[in-house]
N, C-alpha and C positions, 0 to 999 in steps of 0.2 A: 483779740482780732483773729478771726478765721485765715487760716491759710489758703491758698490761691487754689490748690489740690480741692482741699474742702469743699470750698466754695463752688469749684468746675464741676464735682462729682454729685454736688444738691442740686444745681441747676440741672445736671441729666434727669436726676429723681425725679424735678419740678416738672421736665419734659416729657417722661416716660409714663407721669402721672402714677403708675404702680411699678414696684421694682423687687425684681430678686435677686438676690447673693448669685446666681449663676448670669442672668442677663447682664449684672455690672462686670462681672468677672472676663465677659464675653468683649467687653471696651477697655479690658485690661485695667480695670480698678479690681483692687482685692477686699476680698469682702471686712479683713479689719478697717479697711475703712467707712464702709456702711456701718459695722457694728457703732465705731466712735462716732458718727455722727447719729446714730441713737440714743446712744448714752450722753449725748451731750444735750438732747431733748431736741433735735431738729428734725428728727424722723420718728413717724408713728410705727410700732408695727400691727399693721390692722390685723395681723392670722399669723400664723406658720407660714416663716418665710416669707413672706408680704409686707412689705414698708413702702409708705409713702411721705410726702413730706409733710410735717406737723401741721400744717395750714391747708391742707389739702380738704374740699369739701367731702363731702359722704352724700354724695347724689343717686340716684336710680344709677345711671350710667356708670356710675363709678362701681358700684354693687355689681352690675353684670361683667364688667370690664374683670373684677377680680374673681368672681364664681370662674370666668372663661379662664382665668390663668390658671387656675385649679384644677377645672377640669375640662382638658380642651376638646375631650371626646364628647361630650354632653351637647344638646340641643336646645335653648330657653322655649318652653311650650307653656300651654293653657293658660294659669292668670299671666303668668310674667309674658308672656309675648304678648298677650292680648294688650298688657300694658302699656307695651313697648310701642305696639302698632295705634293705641290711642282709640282702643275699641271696648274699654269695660271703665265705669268709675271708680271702681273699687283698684285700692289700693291692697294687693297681697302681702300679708307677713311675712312671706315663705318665697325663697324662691322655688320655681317651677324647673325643672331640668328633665329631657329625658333620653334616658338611655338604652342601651339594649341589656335584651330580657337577663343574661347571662352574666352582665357587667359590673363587676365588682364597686358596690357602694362607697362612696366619694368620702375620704375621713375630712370633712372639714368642720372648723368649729364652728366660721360665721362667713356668710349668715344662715343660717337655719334654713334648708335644703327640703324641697318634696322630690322626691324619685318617682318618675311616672317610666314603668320599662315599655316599652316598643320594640318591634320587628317590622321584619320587612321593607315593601314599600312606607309603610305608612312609619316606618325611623328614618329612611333613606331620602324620601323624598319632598318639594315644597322647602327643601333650606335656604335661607339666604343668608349671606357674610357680610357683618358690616364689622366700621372699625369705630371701637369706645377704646380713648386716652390710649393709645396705637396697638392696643389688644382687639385681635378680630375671634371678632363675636359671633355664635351661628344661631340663628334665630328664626323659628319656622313661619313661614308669609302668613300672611292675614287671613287668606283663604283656608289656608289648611291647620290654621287655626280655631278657626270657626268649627270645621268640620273632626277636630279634637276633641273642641267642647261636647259638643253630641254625642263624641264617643263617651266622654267619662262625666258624664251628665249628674251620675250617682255619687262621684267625689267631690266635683266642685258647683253642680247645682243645673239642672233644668234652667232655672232663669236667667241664671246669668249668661248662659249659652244661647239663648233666643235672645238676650240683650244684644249679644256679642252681633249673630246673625241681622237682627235690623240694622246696627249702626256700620256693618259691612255692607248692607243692601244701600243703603239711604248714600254711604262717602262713594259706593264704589259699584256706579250703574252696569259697568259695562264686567263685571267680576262673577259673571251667573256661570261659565261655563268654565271659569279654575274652579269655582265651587263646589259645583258640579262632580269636576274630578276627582279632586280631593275627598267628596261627600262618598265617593267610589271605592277609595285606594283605604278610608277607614272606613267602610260597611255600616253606612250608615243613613245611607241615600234613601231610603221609608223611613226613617224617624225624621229625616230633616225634611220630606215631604211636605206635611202640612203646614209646618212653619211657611216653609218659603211661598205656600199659593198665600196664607192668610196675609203676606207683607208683599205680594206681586202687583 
């Protein structure tokens, strides 16, 4: 029978949904007791430093939730936002993250990471923060999503990036003038020209 310590310290884990030896350490649990309750098989550890509870699913949300704790400077872009936002049907292998040009690359082991580097406006701007299993997530808007793909057309595909664009035009009528901007701030407002009369 589990002791009462035990038990209060999994149900944080079960709460936290992802946990590190320093955020328990932070509630004043110490990390031998994260370690014993992995070794006793109640907790996975999904990476370095990353444990959750054995039963814990392995969903989209949960993948980004733990990229973000990894690397909290990064941005989820191209397929992975596109995913998130519910605008491509493809499913990415890889996650999509990006950082700046200079930013030293991310040692993670999983899940299998694309580095797309960015400056400027077009790193800094269009982010929004949401919160996955109480990790806040930064994940660039829809629009300036769209206007990503354009940009890296060559890496992840012309089509998929005019897919991306209709089903942004078709859920999001009144979206022409962030697009717009965005189509601005990544230089790309004459490629994404034609697209947008041909779906107007």
């Amino acid at each position: 029978m589990s002791s009462p310590r035990k038990d209060h310290t999994l149900q944080l884990i079960r709460r936290l949904g992802i946990a590190r030896p320093g955020d328990l350490e932070a509630r004043g649990i110490p990390r031998g007791r994260l370690y014993r309750l992995f070794h006793a098989g109640l907790l996975e550890r999904r990476a370095r430093g990353i444990y959750v509870a054995r039963e814990h699913p392995i969903t989209a949300e949960h993948t980004l939730a733990h990229v973000a704790r990894r690397v909290p400077g990064g941005v989820f872009c191209l397929l992975t936002a596109l995913r998130f936002h519910g605008l491509t049907t493809q499913g990415p292998a890889e996650v999509w993250i990006a950082l700046p040009e200079k930013a030293r690359r991310p040692r993670v082991d999983y899940p299998r990471l694309r580095i797309a580097r960015f400056s400027g406006a077009a790193l800094s701007e269009g982010i929004e923060s949401h919160r996955l299993e109480r990790v806040e997530v930064r994940v660039y808007s829809a629009a300036k999503t769209v206007a990503d793909c354009f940009k890296y057309r060559n890496k992840i595909g012309l089509d998929v990036a005019v897919e991306a664009l209709r089903d942004f035009s078709r859920r999001r009528r009144g979206g022409a003038t962030e697009l717009a901007r965005f189509a601005r701030i990544c230089r790309v407002a004459r490629v994404m020209q034609p697209y947008l009369d041909s779906i107007a």
